[in-house]
CHARMM internal coordinates of N, CA and C (Angstrom, degrees):
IC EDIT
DIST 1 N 1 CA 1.4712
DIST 1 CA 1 C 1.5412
ANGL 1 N 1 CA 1 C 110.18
DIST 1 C 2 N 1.3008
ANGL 1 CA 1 C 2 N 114.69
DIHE 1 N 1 CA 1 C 2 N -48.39
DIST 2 N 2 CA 1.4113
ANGL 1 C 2 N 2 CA 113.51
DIHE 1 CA 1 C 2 N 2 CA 168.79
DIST 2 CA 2 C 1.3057
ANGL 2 N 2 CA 2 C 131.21
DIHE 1 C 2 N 2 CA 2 C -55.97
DIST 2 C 3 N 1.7911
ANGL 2 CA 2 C 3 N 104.66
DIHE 2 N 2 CA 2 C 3 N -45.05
DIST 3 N 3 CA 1.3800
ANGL 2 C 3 N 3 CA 115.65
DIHE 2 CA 2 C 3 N 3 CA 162.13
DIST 3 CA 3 C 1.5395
ANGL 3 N 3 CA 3 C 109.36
DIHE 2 C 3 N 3 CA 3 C -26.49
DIST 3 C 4 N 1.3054
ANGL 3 CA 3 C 4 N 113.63
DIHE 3 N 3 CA 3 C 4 N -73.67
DIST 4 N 4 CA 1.6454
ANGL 3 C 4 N 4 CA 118.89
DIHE 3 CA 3 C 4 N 4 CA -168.00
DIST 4 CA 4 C 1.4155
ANGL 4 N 4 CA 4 C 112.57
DIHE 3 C 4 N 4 CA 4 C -52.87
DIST 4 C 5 N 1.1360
ANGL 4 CA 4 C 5 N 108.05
DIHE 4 N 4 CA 4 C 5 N -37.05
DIST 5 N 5 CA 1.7900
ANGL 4 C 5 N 5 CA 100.80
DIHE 4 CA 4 C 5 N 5 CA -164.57
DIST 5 CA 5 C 1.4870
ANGL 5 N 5 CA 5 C 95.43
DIHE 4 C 5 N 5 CA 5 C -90.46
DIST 5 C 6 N 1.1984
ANGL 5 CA 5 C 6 N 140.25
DIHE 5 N 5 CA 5 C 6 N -21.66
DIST 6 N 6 CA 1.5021
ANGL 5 C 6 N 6 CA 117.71
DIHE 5 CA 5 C 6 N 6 CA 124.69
DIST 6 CA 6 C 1.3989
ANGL 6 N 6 CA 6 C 146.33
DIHE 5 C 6 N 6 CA 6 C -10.80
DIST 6 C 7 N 1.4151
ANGL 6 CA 6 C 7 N 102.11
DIHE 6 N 6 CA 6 C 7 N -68.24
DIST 7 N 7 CA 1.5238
ANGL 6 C 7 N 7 CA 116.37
DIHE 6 CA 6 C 7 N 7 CA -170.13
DIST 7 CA 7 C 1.7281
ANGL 7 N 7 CA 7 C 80.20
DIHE 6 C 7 N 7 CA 7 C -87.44
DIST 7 C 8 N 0.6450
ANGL 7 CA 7 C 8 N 154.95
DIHE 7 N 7 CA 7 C 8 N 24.36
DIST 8 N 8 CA 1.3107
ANGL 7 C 8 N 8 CA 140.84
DIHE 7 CA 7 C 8 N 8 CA 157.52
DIST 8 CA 8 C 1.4070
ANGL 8 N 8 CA 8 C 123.81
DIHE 7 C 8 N 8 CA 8 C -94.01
DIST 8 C 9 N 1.6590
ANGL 8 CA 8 C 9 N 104.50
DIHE 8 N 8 CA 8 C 9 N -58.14
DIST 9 N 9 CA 1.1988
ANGL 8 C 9 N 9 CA 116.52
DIHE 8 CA 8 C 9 N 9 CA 153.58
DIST 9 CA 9 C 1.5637
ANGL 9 N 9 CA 9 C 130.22
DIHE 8 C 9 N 9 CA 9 C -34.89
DIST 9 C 10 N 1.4780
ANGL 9 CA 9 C 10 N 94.83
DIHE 9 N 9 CA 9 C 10 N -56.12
DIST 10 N 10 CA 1.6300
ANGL 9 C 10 N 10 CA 102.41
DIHE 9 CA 9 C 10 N 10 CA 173.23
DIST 10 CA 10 C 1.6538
ANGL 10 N 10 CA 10 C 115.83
DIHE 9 C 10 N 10 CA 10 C -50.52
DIST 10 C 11 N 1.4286
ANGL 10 CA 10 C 11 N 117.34
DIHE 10 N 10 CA 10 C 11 N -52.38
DIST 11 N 11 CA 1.1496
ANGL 10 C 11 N 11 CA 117.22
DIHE 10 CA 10 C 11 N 11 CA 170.33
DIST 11 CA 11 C 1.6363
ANGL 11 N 11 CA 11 C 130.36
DIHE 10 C 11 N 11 CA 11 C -44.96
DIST 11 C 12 N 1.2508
ANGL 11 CA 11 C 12 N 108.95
DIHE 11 N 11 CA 11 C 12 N -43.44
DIST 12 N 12 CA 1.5855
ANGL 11 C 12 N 12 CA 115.58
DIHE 11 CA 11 C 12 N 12 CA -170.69
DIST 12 CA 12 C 1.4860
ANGL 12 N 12 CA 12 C 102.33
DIHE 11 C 12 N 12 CA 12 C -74.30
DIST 12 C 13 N 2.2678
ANGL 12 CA 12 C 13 N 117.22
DIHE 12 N 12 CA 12 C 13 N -34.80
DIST 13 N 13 CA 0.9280
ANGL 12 C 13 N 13 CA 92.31
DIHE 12 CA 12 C 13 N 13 CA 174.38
DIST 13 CA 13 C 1.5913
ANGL 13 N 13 CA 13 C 138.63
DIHE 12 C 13 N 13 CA 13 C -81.26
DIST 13 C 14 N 1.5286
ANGL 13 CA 13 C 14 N 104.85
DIHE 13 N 13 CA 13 C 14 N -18.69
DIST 14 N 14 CA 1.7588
ANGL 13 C 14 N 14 CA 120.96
DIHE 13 CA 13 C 14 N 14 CA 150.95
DIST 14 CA 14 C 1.5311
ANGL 14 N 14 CA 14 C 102.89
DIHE 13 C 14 N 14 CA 14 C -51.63
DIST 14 C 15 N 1.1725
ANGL 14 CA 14 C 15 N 161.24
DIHE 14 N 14 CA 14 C 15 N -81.96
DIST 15 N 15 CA 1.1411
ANGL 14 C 15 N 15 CA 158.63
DIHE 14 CA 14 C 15 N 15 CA -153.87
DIST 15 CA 15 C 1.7370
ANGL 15 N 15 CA 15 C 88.69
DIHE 14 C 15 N 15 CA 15 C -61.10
DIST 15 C 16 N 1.0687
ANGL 15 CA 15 C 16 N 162.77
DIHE 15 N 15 CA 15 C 16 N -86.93
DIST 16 N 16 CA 1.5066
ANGL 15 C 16 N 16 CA 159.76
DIHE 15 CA 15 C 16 N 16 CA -157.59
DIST 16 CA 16 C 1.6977
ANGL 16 N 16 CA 16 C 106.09
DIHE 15 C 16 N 16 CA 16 C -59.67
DIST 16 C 17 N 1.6976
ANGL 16 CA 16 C 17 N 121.88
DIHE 16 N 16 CA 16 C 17 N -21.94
DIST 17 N 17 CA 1.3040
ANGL 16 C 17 N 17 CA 107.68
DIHE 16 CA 16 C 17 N 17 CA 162.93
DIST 17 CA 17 C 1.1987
ANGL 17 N 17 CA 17 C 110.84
DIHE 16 C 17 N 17 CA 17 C -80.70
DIST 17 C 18 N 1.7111
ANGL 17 CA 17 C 18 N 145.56
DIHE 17 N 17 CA 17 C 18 N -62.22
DIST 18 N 18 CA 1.1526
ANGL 17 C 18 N 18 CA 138.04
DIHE 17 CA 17 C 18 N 18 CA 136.08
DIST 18 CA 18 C 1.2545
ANGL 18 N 18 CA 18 C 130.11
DIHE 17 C 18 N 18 CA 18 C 30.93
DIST 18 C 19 N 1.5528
ANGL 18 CA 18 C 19 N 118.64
DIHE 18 N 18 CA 18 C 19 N -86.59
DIST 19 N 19 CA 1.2970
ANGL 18 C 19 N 19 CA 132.97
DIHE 18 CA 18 C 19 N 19 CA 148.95
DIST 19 CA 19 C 1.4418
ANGL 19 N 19 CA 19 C 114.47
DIHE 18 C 19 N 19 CA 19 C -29.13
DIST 19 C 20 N 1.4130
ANGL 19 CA 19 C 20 N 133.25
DIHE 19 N 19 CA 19 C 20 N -72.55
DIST 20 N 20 CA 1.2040
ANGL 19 C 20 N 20 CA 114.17
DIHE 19 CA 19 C 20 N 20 CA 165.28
DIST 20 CA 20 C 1.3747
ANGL 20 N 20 CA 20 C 131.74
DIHE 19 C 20 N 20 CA 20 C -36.45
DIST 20 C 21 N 1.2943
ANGL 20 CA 20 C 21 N 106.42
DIHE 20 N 20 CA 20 C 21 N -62.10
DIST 21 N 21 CA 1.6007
ANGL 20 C 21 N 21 CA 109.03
DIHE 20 CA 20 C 21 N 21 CA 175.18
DIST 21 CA 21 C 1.3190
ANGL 21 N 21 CA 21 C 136.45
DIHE 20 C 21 N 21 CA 21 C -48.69
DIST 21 C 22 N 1.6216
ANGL 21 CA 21 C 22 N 99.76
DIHE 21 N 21 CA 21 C 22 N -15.26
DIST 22 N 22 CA 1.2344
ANGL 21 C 22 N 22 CA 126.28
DIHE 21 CA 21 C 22 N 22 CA 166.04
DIST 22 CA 22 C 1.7577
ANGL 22 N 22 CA 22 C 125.84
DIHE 21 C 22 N 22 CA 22 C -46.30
DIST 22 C 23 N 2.0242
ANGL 22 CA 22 C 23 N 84.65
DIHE 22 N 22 CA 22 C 23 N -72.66
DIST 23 N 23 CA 1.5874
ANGL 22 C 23 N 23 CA 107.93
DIHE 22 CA 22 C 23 N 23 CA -172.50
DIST 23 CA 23 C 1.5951
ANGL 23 N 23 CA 23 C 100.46
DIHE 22 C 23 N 23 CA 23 C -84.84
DIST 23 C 24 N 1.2752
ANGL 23 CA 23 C 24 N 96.01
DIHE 23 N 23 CA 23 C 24 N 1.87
DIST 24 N 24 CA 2.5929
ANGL 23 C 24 N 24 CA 87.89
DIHE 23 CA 23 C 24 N 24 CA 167.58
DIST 24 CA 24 C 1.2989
ANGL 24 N 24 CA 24 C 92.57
DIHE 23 C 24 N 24 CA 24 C -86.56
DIST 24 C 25 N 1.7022
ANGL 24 CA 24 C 25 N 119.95
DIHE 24 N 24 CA 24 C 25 N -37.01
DIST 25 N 25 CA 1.3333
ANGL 24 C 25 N 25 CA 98.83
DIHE 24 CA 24 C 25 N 25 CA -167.90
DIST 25 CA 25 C 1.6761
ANGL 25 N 25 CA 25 C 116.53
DIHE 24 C 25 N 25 CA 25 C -93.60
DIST 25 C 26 N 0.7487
ANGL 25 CA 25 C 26 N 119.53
DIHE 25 N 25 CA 25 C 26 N -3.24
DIST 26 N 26 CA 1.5275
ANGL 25 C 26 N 26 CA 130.12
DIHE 25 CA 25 C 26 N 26 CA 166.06
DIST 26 CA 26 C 1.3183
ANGL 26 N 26 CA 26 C 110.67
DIHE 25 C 26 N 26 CA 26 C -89.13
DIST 26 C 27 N 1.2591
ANGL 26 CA 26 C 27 N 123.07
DIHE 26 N 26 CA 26 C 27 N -20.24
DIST 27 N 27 CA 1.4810
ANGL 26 C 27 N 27 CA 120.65
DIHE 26 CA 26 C 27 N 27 CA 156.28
DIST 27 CA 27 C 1.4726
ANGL 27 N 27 CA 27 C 133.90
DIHE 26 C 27 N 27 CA 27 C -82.88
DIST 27 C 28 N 1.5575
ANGL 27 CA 27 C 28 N 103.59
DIHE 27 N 27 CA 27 C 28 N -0.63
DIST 28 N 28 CA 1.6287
ANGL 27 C 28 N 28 CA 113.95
DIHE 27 CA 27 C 28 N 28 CA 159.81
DIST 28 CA 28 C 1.2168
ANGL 28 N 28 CA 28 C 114.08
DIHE 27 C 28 N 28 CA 28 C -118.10
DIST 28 C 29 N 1.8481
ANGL 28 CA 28 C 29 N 128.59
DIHE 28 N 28 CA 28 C 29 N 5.53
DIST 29 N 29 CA 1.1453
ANGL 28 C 29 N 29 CA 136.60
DIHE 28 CA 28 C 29 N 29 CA 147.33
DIST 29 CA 29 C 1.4597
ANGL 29 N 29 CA 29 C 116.60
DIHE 28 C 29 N 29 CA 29 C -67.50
DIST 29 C 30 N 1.5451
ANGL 29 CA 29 C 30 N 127.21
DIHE 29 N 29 CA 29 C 30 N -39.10
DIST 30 N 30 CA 1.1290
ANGL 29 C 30 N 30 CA 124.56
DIHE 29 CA 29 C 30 N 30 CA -157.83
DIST 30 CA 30 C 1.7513
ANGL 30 N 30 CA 30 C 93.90
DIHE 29 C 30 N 30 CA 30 C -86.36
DIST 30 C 31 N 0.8200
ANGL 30 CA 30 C 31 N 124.71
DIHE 30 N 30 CA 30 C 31 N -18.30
DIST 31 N 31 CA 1.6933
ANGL 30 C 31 N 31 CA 122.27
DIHE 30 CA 30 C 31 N 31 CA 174.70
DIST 31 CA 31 C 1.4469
ANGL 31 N 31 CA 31 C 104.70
DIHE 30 C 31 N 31 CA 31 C -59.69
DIST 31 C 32 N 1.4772
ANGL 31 CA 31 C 32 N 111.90
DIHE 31 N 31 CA 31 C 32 N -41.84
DIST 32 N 32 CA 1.8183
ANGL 31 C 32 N 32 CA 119.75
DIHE 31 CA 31 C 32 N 32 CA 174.18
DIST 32 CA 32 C 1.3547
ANGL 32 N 32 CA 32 C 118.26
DIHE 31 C 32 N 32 CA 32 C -43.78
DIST 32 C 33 N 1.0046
ANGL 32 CA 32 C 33 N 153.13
DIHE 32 N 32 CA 32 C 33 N -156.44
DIST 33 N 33 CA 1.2268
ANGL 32 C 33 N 33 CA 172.99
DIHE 32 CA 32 C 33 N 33 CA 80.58
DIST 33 CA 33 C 1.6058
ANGL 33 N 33 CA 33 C 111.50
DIHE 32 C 33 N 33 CA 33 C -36.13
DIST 33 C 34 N 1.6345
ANGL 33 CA 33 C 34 N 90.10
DIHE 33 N 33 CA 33 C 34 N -59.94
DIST 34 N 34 CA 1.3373
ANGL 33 C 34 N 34 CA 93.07
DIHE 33 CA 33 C 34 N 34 CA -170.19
DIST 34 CA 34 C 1.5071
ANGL 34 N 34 CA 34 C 117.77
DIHE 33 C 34 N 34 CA 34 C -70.64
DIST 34 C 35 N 1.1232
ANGL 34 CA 34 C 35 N 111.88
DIHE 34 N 34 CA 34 C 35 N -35.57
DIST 35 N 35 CA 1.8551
ANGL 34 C 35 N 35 CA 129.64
DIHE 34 CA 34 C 35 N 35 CA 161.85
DIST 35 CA 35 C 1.8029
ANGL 35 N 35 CA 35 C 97.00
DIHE 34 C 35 N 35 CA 35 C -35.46
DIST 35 C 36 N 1.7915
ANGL 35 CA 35 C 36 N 112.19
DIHE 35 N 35 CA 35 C 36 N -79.21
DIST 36 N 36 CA 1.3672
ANGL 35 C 36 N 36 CA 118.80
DIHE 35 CA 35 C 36 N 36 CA 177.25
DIST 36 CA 36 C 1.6960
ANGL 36 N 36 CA 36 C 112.39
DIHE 35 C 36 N 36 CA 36 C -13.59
DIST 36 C 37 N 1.3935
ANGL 36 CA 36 C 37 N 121.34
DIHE 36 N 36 CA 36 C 37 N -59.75
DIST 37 N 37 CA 1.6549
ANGL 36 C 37 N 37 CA 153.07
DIHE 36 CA 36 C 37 N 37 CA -146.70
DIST 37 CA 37 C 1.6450
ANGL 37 N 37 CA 37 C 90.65
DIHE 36 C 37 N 37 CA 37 C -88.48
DIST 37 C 38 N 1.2275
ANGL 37 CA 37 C 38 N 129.03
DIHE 37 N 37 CA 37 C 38 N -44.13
DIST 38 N 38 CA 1.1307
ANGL 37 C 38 N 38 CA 133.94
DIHE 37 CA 37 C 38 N 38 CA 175.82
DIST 38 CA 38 C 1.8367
ANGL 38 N 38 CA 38 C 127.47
DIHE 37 C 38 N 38 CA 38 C -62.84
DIST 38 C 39 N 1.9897
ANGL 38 CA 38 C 39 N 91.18
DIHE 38 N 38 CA 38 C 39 N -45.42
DIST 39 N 39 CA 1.5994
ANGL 38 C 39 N 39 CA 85.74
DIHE 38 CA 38 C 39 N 39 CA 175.66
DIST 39 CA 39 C 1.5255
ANGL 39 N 39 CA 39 C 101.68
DIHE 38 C 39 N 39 CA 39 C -104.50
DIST 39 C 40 N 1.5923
ANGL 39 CA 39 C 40 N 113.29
DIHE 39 N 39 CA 39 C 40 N 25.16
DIST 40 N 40 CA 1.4644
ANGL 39 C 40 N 40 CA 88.67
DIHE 39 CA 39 C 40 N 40 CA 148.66
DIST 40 CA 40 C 1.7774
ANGL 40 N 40 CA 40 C 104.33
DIHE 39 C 40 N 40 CA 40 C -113.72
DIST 40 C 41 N 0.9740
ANGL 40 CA 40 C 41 N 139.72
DIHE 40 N 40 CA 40 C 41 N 52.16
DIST 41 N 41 CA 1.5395
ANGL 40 C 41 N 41 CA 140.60
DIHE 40 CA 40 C 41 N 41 CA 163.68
DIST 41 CA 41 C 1.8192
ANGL 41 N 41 CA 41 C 86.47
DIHE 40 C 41 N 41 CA 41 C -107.84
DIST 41 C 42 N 1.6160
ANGL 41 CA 41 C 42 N 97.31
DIHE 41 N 41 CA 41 C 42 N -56.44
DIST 42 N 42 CA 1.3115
ANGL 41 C 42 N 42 CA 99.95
DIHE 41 CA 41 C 42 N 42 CA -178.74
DIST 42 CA 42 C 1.3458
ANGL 42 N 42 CA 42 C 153.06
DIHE 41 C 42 N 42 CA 42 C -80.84
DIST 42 C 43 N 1.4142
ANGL 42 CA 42 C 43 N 91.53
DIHE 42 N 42 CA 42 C 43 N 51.34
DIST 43 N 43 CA 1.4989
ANGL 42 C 43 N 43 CA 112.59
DIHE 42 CA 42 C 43 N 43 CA -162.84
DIST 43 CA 43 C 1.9995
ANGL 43 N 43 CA 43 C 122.22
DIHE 42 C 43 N 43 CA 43 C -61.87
DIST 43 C 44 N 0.8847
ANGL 43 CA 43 C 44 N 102.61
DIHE 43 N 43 CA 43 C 44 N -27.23
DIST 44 N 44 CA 1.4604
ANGL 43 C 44 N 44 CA 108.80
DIHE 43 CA 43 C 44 N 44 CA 160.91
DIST 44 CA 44 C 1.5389
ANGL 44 N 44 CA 44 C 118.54
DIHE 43 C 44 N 44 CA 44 C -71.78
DIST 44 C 45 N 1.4450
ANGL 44 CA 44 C 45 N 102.53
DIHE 44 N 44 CA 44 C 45 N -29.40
DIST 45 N 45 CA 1.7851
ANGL 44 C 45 N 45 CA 90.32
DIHE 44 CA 44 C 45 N 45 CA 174.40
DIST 45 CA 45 C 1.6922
ANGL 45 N 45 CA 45 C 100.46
DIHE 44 C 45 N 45 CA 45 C -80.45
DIST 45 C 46 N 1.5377
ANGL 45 CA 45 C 46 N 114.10
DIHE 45 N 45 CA 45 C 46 N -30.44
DIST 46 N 46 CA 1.5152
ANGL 45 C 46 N 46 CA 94.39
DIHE 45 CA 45 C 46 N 46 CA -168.98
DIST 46 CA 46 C 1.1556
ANGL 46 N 46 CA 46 C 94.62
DIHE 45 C 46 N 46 CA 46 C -80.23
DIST 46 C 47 N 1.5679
ANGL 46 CA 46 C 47 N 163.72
DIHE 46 N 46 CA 46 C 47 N -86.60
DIST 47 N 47 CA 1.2969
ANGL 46 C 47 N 47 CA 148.28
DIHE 46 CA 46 C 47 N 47 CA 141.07
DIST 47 CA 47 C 1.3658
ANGL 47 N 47 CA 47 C 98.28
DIHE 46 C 47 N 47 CA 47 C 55.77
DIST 47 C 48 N 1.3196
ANGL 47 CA 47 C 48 N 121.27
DIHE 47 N 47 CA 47 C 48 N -59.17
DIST 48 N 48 CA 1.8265
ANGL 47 C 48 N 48 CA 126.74
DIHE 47 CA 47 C 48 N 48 CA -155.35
DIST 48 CA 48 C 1.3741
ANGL 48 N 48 CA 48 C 104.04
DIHE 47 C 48 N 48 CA 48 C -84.82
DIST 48 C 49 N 1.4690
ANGL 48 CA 48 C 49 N 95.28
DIHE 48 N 48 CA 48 C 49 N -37.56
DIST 49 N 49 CA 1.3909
ANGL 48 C 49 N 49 CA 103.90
DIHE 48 CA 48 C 49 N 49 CA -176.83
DIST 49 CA 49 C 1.6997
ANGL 49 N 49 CA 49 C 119.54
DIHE 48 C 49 N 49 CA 49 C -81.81
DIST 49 C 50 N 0.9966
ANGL 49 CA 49 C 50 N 93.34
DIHE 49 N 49 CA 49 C 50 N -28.72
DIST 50 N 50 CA 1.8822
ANGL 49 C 50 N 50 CA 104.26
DIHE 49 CA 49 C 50 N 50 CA 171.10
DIST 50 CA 50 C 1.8041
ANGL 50 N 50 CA 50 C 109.18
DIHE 49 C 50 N 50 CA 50 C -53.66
DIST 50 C 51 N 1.4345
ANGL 50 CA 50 C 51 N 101.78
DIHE 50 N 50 CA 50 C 51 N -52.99
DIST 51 N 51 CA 1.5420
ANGL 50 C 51 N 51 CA 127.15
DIHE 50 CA 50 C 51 N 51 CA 167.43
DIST 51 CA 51 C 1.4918
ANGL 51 N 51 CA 51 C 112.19
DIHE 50 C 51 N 51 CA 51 C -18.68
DIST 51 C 52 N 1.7800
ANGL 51 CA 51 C 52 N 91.19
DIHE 51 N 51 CA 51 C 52 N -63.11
DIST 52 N 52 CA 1.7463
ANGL 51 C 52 N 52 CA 111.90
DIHE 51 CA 51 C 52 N 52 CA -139.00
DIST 52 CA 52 C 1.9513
ANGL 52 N 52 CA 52 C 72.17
DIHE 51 C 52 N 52 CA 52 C -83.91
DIST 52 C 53 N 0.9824
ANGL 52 CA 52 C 53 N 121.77
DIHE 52 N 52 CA 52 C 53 N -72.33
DIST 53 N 53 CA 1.8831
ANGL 52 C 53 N 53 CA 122.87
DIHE 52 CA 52 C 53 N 53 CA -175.85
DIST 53 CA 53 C 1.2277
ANGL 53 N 53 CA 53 C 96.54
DIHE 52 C 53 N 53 CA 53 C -8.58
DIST 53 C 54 N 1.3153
ANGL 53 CA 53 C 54 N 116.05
DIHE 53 N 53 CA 53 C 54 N -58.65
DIST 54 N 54 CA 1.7151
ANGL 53 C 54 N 54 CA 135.44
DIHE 53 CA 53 C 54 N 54 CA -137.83
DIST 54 CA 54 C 1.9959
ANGL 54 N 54 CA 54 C 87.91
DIHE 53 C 54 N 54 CA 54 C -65.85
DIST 54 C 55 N 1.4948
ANGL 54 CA 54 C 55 N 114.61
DIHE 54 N 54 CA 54 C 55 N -33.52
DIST 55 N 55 CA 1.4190
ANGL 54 C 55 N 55 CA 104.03
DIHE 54 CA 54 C 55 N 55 CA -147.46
DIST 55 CA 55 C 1.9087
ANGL 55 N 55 CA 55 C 80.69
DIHE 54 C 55 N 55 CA 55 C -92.20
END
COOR INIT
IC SEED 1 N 1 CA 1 C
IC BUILD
């Protein structure tokens, strides 16, 4: 039982470093052009990422 609420924990906090690592790197993409060209193909990741800001 503990096990899990462990591995749970662990997860959300890998999923919240992630997320960061995300919007640093989309924040030295968006200086690009080519970055720009990228999160608009990738509009569901920026979408996700608009989300994750939001919280």
């Amino acid at each position: 039982m503990l096990g899990t609420l462990w591995t749970i924990i662990l997860i959300i906090i890998a999923i919240i470093v992630i997320v960061f690592l995300l919007r640093f790197l989309f924040g030295i993409l968006v200086i690009a052009p080519v970055g720009m060209e990228f999160v608009k193909t990738g509009t569901p990741i920026d979408t996700a990422l608009s989300i994750f800001t939001g919280i």
